[in-house]
PQR file of N, CA, C, O and H, with PARSE charges and radii, in Angstrom:
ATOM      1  N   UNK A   1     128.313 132.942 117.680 -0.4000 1.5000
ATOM      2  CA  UNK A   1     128.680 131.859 116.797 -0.0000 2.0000
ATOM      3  C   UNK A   1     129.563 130.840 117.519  0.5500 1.7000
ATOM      4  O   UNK A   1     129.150 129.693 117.690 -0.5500 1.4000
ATOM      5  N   UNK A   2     130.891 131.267 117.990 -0.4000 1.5000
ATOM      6  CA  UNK A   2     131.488 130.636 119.145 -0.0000 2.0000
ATOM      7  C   UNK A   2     130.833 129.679 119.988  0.5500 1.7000
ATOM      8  O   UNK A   2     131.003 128.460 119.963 -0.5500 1.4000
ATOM      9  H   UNK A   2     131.227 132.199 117.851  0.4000 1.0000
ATOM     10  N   UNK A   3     129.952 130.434 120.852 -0.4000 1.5000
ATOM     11  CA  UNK A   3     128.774 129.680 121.775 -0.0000 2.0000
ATOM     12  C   UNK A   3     127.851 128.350 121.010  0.5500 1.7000
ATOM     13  O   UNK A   3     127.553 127.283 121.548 -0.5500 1.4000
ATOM     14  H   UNK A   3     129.814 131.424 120.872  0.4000 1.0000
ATOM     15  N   UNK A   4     127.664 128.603 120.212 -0.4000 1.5000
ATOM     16  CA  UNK A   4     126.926 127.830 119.230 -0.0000 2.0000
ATOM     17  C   UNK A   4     128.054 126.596 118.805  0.5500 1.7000
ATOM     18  O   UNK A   4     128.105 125.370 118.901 -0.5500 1.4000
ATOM     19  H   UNK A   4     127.905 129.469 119.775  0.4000 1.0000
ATOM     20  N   UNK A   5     128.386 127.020 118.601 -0.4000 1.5000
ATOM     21  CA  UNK A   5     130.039 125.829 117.946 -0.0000 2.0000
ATOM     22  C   UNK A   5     130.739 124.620 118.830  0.5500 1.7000
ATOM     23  O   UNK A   5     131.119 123.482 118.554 -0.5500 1.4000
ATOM     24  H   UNK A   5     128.345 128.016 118.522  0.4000 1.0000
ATOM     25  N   UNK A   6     130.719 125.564 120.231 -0.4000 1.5000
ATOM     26  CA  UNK A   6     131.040 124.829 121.384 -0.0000 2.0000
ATOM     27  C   UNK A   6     129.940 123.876 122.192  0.5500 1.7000
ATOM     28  O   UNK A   6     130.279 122.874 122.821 -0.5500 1.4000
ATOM     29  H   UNK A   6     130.410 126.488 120.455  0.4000 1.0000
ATOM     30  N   UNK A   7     128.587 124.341 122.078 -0.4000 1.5000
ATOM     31  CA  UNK A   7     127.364 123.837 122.430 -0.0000 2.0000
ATOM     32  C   UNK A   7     127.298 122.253 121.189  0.5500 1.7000
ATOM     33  O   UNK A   7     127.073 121.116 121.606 -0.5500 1.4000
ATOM     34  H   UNK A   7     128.311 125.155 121.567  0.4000 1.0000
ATOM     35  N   UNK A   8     127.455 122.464 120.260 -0.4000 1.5000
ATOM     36  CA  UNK A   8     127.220 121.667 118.832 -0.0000 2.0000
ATOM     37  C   UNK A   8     128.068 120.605 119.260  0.5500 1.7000
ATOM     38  O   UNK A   8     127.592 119.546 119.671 -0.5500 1.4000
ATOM     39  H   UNK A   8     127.638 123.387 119.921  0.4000 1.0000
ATOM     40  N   UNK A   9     129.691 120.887 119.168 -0.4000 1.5000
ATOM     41  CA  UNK A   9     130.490 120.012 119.606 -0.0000 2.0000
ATOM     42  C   UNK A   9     130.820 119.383 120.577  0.5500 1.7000
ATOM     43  O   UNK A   9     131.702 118.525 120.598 -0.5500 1.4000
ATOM     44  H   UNK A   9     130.078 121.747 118.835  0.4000 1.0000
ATOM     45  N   UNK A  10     129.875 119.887 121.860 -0.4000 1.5000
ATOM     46  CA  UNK A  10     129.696 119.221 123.081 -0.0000 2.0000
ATOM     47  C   UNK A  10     128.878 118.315 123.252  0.5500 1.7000
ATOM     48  O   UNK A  10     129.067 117.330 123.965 -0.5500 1.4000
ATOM     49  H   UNK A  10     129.159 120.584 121.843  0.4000 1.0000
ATOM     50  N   UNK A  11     127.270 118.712 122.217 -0.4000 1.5000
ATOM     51  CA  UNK A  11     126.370 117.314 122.396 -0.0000 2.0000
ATOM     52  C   UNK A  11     127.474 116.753 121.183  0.5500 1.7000
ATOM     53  O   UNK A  11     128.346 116.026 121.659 -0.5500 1.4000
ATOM     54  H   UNK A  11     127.116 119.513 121.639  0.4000 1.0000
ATOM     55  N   UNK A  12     127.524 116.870 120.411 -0.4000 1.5000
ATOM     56  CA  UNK A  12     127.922 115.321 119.204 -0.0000 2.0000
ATOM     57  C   UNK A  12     129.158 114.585 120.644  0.5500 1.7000
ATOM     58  O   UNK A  12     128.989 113.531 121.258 -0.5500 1.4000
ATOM     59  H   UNK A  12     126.815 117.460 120.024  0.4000 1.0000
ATOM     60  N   UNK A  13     130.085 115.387 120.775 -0.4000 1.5000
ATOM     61  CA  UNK A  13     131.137 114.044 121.857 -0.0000 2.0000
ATOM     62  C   UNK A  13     130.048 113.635 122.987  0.5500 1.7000
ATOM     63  O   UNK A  13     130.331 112.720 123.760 -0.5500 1.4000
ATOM     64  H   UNK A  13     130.221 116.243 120.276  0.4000 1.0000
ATOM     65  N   UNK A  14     128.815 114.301 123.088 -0.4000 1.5000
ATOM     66  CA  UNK A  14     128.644 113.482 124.400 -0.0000 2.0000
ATOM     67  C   UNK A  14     127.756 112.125 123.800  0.5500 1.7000
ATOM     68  O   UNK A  14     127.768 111.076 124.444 -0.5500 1.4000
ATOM     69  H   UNK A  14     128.585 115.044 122.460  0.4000 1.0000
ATOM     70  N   UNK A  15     127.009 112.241 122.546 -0.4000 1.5000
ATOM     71  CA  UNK A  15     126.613 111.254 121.745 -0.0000 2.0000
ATOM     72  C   UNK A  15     127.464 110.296 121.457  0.5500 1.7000
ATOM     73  O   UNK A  15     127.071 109.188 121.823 -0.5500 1.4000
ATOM     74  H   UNK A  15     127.000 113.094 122.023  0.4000 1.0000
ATOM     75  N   UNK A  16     128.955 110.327 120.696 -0.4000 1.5000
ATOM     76  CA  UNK A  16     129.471 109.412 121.155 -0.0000 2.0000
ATOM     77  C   UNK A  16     130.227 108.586 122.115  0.5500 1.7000
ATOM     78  O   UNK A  16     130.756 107.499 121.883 -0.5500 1.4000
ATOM     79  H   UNK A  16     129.274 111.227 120.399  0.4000 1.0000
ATOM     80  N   UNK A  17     130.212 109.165 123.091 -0.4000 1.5000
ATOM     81  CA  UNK A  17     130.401 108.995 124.497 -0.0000 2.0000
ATOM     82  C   UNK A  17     129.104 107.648 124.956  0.5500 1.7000
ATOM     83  O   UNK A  17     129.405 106.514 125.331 -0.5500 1.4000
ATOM     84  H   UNK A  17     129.782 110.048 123.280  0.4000 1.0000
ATOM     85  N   UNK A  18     127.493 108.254 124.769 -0.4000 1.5000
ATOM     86  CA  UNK A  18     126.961 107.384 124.781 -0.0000 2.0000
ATOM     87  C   UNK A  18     127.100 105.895 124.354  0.5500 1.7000
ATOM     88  O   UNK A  18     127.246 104.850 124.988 -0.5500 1.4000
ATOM     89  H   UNK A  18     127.249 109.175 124.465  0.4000 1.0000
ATOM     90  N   UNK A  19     126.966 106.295 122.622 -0.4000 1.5000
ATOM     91  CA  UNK A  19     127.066 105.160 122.221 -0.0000 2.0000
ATOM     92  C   UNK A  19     128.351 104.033 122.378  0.5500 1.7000
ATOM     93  O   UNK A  19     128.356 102.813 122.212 -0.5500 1.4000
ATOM     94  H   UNK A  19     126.847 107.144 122.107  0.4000 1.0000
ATOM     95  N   UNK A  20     129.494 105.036 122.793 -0.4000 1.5000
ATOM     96  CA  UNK A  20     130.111 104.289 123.340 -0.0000 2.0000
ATOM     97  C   UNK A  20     129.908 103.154 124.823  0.5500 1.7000
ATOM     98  O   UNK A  20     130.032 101.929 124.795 -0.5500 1.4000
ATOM     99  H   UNK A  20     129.490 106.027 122.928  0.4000 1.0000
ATOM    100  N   UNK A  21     129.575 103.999 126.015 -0.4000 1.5000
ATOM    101  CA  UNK A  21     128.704 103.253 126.752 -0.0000 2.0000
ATOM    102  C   UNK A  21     127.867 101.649 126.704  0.5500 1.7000
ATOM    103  O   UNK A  21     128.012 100.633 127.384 -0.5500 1.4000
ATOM    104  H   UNK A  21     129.475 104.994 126.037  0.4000 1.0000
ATOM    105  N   UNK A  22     126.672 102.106 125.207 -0.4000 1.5000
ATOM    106  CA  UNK A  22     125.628 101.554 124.855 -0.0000 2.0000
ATOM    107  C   UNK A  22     126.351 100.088 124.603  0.5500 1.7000
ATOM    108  O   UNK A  22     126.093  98.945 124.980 -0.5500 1.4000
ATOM    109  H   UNK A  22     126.554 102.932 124.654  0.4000 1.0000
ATOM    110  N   UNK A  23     127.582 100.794 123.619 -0.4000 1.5000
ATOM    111  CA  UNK A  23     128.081  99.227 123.147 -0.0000 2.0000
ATOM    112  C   UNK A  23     128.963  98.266 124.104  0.5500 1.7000
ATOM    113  O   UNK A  23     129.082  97.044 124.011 -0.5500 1.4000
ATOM    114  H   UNK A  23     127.791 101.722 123.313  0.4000 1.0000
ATOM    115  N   UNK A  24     129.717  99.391 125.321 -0.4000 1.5000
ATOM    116  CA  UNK A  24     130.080  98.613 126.320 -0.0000 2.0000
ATOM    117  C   UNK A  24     128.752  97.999 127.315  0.5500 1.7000
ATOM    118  O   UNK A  24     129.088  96.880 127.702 -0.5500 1.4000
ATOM    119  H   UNK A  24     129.620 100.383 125.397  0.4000 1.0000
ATOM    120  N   UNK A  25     127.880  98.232 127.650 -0.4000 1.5000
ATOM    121  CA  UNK A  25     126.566  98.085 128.483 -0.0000 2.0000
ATOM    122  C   UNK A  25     126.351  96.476 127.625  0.5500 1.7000
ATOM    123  O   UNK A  25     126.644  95.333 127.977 -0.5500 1.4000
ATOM    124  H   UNK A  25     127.607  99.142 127.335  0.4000 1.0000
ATOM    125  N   UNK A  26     126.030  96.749 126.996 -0.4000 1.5000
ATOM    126  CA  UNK A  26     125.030  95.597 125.579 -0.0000 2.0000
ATOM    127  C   UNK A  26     126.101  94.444 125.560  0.5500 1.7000
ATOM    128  O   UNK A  26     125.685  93.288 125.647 -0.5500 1.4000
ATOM    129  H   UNK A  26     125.792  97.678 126.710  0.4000 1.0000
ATOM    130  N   UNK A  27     127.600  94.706 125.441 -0.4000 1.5000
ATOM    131  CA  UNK A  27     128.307  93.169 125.805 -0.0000 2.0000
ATOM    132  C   UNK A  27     128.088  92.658 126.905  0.5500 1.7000
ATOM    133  O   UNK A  27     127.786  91.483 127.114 -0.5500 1.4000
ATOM    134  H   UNK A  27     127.937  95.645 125.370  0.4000 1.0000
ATOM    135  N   UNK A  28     128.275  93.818 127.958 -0.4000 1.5000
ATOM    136  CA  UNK A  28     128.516  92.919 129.212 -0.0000 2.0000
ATOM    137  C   UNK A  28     126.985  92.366 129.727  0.5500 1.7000
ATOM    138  O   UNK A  28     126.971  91.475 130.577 -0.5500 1.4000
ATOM    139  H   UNK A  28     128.520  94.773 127.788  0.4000 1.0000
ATOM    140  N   UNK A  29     125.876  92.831 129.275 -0.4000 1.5000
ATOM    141  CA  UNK A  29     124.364  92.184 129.316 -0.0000 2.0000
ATOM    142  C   UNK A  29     124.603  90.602 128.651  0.5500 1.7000
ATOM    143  O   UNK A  29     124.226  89.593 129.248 -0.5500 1.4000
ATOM    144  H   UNK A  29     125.888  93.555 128.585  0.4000 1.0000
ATOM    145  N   UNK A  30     125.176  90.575 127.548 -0.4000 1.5000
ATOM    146  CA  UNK A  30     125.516  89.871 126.671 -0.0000 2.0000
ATOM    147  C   UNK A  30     126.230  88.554 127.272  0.5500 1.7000
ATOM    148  O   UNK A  30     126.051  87.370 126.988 -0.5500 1.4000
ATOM    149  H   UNK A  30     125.483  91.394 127.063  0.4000 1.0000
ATOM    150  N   UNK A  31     126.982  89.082 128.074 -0.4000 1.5000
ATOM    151  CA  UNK A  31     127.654  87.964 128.826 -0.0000 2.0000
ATOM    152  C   UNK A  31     127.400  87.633 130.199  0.5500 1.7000
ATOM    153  O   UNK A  31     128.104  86.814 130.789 -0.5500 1.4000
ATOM    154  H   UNK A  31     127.127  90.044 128.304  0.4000 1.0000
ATOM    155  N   UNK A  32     126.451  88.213 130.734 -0.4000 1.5000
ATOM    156  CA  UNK A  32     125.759  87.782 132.024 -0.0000 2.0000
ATOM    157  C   UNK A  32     124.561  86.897 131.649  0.5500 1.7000
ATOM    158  O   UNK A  32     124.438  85.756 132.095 -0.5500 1.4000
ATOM    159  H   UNK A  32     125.879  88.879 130.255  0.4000 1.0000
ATOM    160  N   UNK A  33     123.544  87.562 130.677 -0.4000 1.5000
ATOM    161  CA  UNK A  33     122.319  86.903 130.096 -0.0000 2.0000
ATOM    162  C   UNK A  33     122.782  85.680 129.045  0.5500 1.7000
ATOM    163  O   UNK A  33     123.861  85.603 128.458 -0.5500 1.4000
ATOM    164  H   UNK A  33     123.644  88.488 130.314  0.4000 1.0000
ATOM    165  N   UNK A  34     121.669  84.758 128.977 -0.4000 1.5000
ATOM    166  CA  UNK A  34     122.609  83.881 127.888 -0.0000 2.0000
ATOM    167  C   UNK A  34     122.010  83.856 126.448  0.5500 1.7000
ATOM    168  O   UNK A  34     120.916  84.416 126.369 -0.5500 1.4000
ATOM    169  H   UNK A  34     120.792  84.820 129.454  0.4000 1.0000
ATOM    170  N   UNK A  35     122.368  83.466 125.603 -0.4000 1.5000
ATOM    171  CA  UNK A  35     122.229  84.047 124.098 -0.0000 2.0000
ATOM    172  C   UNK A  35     120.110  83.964 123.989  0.5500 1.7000
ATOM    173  O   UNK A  35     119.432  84.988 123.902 -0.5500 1.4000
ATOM    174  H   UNK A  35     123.257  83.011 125.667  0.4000 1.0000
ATOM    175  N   UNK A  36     119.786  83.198 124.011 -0.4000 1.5000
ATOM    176  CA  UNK A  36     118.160  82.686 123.863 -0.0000 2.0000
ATOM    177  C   UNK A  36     117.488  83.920 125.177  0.5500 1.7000
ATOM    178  O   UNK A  36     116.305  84.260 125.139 -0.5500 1.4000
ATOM    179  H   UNK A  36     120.337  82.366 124.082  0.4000 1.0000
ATOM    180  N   UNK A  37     118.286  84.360 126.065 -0.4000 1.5000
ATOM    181  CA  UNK A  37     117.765  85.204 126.123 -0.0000 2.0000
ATOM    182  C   UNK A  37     116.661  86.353 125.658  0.5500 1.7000
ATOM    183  O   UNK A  37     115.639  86.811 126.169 -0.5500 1.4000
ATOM    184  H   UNK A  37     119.246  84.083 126.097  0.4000 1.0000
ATOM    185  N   UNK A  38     117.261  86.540 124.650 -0.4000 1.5000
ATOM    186  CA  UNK A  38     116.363  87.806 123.741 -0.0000 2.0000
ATOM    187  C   UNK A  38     116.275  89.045 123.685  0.5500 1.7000
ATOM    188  O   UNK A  38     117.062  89.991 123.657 -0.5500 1.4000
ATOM    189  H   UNK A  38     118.091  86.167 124.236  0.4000 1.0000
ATOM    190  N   UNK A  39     114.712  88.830 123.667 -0.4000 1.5000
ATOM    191  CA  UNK A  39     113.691  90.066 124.076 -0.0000 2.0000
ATOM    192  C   UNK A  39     113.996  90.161 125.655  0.5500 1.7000
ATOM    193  O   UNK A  39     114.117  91.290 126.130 -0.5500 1.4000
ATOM    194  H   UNK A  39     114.073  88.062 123.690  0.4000 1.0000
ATOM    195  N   UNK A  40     114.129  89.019 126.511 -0.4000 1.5000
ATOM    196  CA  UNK A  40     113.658  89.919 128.076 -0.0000 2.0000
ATOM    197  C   UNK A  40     115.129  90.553 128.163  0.5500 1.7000
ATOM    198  O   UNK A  40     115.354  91.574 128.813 -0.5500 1.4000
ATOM    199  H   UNK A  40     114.031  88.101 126.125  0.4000 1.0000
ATOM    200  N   UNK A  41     116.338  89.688 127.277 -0.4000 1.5000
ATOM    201  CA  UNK A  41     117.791  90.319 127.911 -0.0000 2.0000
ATOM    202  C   UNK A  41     117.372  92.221 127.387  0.5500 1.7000
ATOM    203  O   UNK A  41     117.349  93.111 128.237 -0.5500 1.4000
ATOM    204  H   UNK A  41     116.156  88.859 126.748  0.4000 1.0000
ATOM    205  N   UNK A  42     117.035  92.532 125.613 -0.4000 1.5000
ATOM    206  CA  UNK A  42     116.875  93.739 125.523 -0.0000 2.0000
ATOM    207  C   UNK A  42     116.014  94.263 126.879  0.5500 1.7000
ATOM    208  O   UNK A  42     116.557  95.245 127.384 -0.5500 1.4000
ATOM    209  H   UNK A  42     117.054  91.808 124.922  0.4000 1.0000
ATOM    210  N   UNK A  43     115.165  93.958 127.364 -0.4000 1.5000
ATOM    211  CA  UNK A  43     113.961  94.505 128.423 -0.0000 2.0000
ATOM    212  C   UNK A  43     114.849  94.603 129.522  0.5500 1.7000
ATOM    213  O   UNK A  43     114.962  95.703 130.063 -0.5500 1.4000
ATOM    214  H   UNK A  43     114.724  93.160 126.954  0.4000 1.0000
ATOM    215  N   UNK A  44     115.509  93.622 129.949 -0.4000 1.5000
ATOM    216  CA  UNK A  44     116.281  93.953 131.091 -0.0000 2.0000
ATOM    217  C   UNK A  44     117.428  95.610 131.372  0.5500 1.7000
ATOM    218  O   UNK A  44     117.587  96.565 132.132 -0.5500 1.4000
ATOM    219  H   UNK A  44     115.417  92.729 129.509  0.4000 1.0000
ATOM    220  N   UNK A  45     118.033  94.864 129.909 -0.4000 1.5000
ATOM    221  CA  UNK A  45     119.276  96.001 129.299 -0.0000 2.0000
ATOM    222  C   UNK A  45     118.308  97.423 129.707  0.5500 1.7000
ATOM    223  O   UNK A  45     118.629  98.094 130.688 -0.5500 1.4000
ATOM    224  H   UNK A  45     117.903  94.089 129.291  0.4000 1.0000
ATOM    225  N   UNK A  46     117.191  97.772 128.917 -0.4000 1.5000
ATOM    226  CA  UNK A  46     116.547  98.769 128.673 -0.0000 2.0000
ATOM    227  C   UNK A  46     116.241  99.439 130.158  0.5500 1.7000
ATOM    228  O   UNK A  46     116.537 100.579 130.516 -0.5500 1.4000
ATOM    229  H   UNK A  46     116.930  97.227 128.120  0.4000 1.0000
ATOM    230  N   UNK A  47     115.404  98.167 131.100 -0.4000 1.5000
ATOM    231  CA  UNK A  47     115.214  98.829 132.626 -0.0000 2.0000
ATOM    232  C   UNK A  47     116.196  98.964 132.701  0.5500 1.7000
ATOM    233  O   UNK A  47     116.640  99.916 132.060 -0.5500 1.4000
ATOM    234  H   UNK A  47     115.163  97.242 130.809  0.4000 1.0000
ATOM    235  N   UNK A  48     117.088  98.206 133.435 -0.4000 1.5000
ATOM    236  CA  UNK A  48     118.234  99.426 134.405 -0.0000 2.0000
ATOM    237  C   UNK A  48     118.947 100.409 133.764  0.5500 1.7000
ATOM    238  O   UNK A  48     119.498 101.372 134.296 -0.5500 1.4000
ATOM    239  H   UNK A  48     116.727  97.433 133.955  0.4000 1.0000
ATOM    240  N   UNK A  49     118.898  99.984 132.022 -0.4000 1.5000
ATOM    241  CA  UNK A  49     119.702 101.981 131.825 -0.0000 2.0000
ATOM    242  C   UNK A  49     118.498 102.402 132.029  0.5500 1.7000
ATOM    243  O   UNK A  49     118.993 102.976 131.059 -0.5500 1.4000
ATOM    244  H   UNK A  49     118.450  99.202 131.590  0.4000 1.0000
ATOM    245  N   UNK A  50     116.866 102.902 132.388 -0.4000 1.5000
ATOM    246  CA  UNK A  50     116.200 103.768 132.497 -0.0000 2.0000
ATOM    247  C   UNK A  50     116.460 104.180 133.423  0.5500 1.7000
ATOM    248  O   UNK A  50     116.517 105.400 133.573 -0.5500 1.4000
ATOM    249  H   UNK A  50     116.464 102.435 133.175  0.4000 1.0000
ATOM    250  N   UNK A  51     116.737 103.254 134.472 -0.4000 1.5000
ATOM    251  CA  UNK A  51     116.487 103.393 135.928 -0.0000 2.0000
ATOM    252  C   UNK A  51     118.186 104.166 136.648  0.5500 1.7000
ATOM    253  O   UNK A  51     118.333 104.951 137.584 -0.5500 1.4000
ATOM    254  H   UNK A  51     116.690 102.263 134.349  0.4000 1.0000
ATOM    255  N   UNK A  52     119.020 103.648 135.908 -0.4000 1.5000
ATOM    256  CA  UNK A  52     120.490 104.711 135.900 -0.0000 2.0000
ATOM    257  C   UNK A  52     120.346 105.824 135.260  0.5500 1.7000
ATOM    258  O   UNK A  52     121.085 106.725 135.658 -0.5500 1.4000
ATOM    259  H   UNK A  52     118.901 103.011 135.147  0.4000 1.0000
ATOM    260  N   UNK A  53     119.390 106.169 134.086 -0.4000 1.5000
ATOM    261  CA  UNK A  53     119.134 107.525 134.083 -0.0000 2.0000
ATOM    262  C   UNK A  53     118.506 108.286 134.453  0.5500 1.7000
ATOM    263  O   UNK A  53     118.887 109.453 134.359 -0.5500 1.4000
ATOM    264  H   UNK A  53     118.790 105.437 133.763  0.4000 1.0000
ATOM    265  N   UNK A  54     117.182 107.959 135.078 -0.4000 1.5000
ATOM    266  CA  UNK A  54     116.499 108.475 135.996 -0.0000 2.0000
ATOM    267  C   UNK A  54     117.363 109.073 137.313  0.5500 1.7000
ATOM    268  O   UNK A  54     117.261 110.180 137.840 -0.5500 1.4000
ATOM    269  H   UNK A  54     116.872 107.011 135.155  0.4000 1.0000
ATOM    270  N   UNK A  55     118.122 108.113 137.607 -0.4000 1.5000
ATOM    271  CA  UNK A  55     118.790 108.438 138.973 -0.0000 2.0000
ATOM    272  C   UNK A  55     119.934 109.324 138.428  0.5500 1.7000
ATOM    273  O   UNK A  55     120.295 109.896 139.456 -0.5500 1.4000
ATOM    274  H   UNK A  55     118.205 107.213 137.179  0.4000 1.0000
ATOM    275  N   UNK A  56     120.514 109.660 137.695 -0.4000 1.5000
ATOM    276  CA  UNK A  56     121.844 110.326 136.885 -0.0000 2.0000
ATOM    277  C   UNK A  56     120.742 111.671 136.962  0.5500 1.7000
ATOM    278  O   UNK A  56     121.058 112.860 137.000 -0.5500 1.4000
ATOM    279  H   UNK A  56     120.221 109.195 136.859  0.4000 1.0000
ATOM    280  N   UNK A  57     120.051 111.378 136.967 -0.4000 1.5000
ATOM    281  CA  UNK A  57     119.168 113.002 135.895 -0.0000 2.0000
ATOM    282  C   UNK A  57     118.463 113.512 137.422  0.5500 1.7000
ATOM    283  O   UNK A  57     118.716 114.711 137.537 -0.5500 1.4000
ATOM    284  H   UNK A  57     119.794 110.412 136.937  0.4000 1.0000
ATOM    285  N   UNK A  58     117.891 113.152 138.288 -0.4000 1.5000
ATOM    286  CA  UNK A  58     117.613 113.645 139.522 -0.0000 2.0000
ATOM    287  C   UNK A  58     118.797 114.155 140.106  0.5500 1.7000
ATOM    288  O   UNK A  58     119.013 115.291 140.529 -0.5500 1.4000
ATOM    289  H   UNK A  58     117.684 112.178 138.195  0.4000 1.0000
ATOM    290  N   UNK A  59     119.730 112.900 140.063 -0.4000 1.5000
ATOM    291  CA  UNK A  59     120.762 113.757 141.409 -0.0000 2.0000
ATOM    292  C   UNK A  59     121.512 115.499 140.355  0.5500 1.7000
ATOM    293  O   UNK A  59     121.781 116.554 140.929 -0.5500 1.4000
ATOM    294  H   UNK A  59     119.554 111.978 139.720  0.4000 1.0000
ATOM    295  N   UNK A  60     121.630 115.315 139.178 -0.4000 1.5000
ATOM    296  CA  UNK A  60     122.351 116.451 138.434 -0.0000 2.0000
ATOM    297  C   UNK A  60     121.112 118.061 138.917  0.5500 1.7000
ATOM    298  O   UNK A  60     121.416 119.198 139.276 -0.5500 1.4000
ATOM    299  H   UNK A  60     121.412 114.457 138.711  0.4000 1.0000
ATOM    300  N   UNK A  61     119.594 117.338 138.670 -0.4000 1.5000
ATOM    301  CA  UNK A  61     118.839 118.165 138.786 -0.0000 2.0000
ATOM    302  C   UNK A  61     119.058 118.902 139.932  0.5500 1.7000
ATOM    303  O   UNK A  61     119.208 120.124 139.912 -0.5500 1.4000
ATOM    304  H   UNK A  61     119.347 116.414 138.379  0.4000 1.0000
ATOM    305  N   UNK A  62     119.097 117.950 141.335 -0.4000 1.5000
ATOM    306  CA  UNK A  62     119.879 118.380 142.347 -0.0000 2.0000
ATOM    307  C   UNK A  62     120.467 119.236 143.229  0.5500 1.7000
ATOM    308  O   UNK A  62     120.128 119.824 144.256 -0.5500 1.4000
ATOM    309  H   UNK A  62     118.976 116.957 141.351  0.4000 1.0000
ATOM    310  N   UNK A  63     121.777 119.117 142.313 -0.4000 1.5000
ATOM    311  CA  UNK A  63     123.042 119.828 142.242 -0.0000 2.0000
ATOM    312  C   UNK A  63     122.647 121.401 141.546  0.5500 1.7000
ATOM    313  O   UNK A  63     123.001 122.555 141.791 -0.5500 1.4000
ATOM    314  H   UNK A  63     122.052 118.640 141.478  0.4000 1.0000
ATOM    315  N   UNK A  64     121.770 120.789 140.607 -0.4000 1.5000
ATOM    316  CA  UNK A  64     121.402 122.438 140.074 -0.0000 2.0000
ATOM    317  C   UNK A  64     120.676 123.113 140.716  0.5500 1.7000
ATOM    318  O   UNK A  64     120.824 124.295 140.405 -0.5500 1.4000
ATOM    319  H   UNK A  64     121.482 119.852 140.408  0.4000 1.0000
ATOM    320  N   UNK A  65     119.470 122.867 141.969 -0.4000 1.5000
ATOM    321  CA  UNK A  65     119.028 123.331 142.416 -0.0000 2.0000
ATOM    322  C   UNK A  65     120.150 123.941 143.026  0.5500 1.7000
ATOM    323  O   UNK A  65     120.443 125.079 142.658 -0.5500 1.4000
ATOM    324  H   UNK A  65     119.350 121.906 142.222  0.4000 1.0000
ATOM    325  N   UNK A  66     121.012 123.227 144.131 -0.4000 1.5000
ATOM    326  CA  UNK A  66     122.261 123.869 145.055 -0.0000 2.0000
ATOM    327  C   UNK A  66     122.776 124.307 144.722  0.5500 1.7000
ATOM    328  O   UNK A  66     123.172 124.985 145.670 -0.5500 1.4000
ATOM    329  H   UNK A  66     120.774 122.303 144.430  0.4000 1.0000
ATOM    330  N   UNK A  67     123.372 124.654 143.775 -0.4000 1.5000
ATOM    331  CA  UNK A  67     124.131 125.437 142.955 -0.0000 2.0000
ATOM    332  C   UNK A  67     123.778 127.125 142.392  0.5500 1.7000
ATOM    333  O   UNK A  67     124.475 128.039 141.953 -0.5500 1.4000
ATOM    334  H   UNK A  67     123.051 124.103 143.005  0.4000 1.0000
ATOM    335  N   UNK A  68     122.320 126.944 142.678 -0.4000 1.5000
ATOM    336  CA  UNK A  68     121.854 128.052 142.471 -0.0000 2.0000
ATOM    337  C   UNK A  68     120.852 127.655 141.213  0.5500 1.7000
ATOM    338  O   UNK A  68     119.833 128.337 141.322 -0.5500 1.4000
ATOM    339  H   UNK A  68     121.753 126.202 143.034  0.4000 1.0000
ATOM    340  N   UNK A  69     120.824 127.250 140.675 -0.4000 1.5000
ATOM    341  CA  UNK A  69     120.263 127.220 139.145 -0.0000 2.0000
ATOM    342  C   UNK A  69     118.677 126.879 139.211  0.5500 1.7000
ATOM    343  O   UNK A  69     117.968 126.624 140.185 -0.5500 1.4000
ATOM    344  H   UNK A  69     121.652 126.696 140.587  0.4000 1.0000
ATOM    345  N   UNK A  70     118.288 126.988 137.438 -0.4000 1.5000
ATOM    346  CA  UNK A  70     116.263 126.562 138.039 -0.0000 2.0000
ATOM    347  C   UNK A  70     116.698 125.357 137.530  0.5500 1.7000
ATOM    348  O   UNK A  70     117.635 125.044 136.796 -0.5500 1.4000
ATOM    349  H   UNK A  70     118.864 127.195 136.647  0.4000 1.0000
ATOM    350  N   UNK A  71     115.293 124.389 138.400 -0.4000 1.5000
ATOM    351  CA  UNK A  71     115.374 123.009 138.239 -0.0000 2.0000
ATOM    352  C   UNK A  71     114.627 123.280 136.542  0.5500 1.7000
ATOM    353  O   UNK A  71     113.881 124.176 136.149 -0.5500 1.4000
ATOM    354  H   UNK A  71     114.532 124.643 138.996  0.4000 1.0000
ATOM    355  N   UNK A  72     115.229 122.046 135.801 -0.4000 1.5000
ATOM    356  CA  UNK A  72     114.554 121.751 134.741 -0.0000 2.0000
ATOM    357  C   UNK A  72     113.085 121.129 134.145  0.5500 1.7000
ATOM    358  O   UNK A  72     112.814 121.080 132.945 -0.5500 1.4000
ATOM    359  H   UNK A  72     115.835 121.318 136.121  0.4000 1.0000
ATOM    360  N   UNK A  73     112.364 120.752 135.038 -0.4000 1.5000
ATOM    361  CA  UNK A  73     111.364 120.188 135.678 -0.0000 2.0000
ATOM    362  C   UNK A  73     110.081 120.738 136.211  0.5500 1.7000
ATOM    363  O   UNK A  73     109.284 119.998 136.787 -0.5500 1.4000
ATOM    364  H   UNK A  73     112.584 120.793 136.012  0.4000 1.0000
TER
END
């Protein structure tokens, strides 16, 4: 139950952790791109967080290999 409790309350803070992120990410797009921007500023926003999570999620995968662990993949 413990295990479970601590697992639960680790994704919800890391969710808002994200969205915290999301809303810092999305101003500062906000203020590089200019308002009429749009759609390509969302498209832009959208590639490079894919492309920072792609690269976040390989190198962790990584580490788990070295570490000993199975890759997730």
């Amino acid at each position: 139950f413990l295990a479970t409790m601590i697992s639960l309350a680790s994704a919800a803070f890391g969710v808002v952790a994200a969205l915290a992120w999301n809303a810092f990410i999305t101003e500062l797009v906000k203020q590089y791109l200019p308002a009429e921007a749009g759609l390509v500023g969302l498209f832009v926003y959208a590639a490079v967080i894919t492309v920072i999570a792609v690269i976040v999620i390989m190198q962790l995968g990584r580490a788990a290999e070295r570490a000993g662990g199975t890759k997730a993949m």
